[in-house]
C-alpha positions, 0 to 999 in steps of 0.5 A, a space after each residue: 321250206 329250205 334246207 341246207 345239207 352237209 357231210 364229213 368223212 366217208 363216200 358212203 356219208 356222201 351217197 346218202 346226203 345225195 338220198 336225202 336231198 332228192 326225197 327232201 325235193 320229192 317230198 317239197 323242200 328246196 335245197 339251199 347252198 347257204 347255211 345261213 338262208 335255211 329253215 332246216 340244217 341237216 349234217 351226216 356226221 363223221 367219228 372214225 377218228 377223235 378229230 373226226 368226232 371234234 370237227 362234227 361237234 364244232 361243225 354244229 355248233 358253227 351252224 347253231 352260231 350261223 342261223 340260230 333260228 334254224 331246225 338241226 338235224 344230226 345223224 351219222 356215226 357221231 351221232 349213233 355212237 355218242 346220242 347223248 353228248 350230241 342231244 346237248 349240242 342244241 340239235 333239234 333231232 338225233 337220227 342214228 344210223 339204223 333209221 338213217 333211211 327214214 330221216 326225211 319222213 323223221 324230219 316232216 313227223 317231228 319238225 313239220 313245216 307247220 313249225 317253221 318259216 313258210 317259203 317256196 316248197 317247189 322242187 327245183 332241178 336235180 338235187 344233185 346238181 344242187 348240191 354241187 356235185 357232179 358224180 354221184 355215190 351209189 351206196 350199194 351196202 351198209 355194215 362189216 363183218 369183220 372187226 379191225 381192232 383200231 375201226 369205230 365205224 364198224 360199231 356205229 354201222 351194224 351188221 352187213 345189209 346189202 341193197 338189190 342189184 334192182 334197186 342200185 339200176 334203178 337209182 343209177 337210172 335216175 342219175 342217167 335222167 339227169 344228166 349226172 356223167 359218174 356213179 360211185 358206187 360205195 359202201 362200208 364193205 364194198 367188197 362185201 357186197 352181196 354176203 347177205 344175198 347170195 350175190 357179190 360185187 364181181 355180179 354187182 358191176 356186172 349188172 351196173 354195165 350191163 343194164 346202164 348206159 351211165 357213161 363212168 362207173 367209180 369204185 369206192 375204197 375197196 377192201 384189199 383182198 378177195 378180189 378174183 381175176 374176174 373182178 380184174 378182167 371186169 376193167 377190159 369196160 372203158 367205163 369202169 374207171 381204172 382207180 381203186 382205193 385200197 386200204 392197207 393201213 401198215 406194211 409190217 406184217 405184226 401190225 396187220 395182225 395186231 389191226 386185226 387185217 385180213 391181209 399181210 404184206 405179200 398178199 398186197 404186193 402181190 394183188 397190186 401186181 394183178 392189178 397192174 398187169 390187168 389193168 394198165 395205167 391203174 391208179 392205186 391208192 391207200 390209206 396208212 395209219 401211223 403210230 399204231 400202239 406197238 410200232 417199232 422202228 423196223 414196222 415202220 421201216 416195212 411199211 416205208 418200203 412197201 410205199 416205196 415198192 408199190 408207188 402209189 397215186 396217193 396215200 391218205 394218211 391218218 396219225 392213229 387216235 384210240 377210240 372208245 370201245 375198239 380193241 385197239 384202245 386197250 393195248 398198250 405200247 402207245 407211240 409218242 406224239 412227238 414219233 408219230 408226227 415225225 413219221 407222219 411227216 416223213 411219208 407225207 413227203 414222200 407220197 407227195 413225191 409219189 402222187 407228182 410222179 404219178 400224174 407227170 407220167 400222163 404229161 404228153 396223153 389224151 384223156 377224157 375229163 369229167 369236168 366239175 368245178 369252176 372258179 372265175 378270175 379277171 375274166 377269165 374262168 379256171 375249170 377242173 375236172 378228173 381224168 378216169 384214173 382220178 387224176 386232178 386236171 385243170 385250165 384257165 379258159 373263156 367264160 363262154 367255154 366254161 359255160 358249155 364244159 359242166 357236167 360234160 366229159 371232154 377229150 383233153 390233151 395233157 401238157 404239163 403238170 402244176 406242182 403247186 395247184 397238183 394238177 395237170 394241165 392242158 388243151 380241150 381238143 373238142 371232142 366230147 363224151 358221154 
């Protein structure tokens, strides 16, 4: 039985396709990189944003046009919001979010293998590696307490259930088995770990460093705010990675309270002046929506300043689109279309300036690269990796080198930056880790 797996959006989506693709190879399946070669299509959808739920429509309909002889699959935010419309999409199973955990045991009760093609049910290799990936994404808890008035996605998870430190070990120790060099660990509220078990994510990381050995452990997007100086002094570890993503949303304080955030300006400002002064070298990045209903000019002007004071490694920038049963959806004061792409454009420009000046600051530096993807060319073979700030590098080397380089962690010393590939670029100094 062959499957194919696939995501769109969060970490959290990621963290738990890479948990149905080991149970689908424990339970005899094998993982397929082609759509096109499977007997079963599974997707773990995306709704955070309108044009998150249109791509998760069109993406199943692509893999219906693709093989329409396959088994389909839909779970995710998508789905658990919008059941109905997504049954009408020529899916064979909805799975929502809260019995997301029982897909694989859904899937082999409602569409046995019995009812489609036979083929080779041996398990084959790590399923992450099957995958094409190379770190892995713990997911650590699901749900949020709290209810920014713009997020869907707190709607379509549900209440806050944290997982046992026991349970997180053991799956990194899994990971550790199979070679896998980097652990995400994630979640809907990573900052909320632990609400629900008298535990927190201070004691979480704790833990993970403690009673692992896997060499690179990565936060997910981090919440800004309830960040103790114990969870800063946690980065003194070389194998906590020095990047946190921390979503701000808007730098004006009158749109952080109509978002319902749990931050203001000067709390941010200052966290990130923590945060810089614990951790050296950190890399900071966020999320902005622009447009939110009520943005002035002068919101808009705080929230650009604030960018520019902070300078951050890179922003994700979202145009803000209503969703269905938010309390964002029903104020009034909507911006423009026409604003919001002027404004969209604006601070795509300068995060783009900021994410240059960012990386060309390691130009000159030595630092250990996880190295991931390759492409080959003319005999040649491009081979890209991150550095423990999360910053993209890249070189053009030997067939032979390249075979040796994935999955491994290797010093590599920076000497320039390419603006167009926006990564740096360097020399493998040969020395490796992990």
């Amino acid at each position: 039985m062959r499957v194919q797996l696939k995501t769109l959006g969060c970490r959290l989506n990621e963290a738990e396709l890479e948990t149905w693709a080991r149970e689908f190879q424990v339970a005899g399946y094998r993982v397929v990189d082609d759509s096109e070669e499977a007997d079963l299509l599974v997707l773990n959808s995306c709704a955070v944003t309108q044009d998150a739920t249109r791509k998760s429509r069109s993406l199943i309909r692509k893999l219906g046009r693709e093989n329409p002889g396959a088994k389909i699959i839909l779970s995710g935010c998508y789905a658990t919001l919008e059941p109905d419309e997504a049954a009408t999409l020529g899916v064979d199973l909805v799975v929502d979010n809260q019995e997301k955990h029982r897909l694989v045991a859904l899937a082999q009760e409602k569409l046995p293998p019995e009812t489609m093609p036979a083929h080779s049910t041996d398990p084959e290799g790590s399923a992450l590696f099957r995958l094409g990936r190379h770190r892995a994404f713990i997911k650590v808890q699901d749900g949020c307490r709290y209810r920014c008035s713009y997020c869907i996605v707190t709607l379509a998870r549900g209440e806050e259930r944290s997982r046992s430190l026991e349970a997180i070990v053991n799956e990194i120790h899994r990971f550790e088995a199979e070679g896998i060099g980097e652990v995400v660990l994630t979640g809907v509220h990573l900052g909320g770990y632990g609400s629900d078990t008298g535990c927190d994510l201070t004691q979480l990381v704790e833990t993970v460093l403690a009673e692992t050995q896997i060499p690179r452990i990565r936060l997910g997007s981090l919440e800004p705010w309830d960040l103790p100086d114990a969870f800063i002094a946690l980065f003194q570890n070389e194998r906590l990675m020095p990047h946190l993503h921390l979503p701000l949303q808007s730098g004006s304080d009158a749109i952080l309270k109509r978002m319902a955030r749990r931050t203001r300006r000067g709390d941010f400002l200052d966290l990130c002046a923590r945060l810089r002064k614990g951790i050296p070298g950190i890399n900071l990045t966020s999320d902005i929506i622009v447009g939110f209903p009520g943005e002035t000019p002068a919101d808009w002007d705080q929230t650009l300043s604030l960018v520019h004071e902070v300078g951050f490694g890179d922003l994700h920038i979202f145009s803000y689109s209503p969703r269905p049963g938010t309390a964002a959806a029903e104020m009034k004061e909507r911006i423009p279309g026409n604003i919001q792409s002027e404004r969209s454009r604006e601070l795509h420009a300068i995060a783009r300036a900021q994410k240059h000046r960012t990386m060309q600051a390691w130009v000159g530096s030595t630092r250990p690269v996880l190295w991931e993807g390759h492409r080959e060319s003319e005999g040649k073979v491009w081979i890209s990796g991150y550095t423990p700030e999360f910053h993209r590098v890249g070189l053009w080397v030997d067939p032979k080198v390249a075979a040796t380089l994935p999955y491994s962690i290797r010093e590599t010393t920076l000497l320039d930056f390419d603006s167009t590939q926006e990564c740096l670029t360097g020399r493998l100094d040969g020395t490796a880790h992990g």
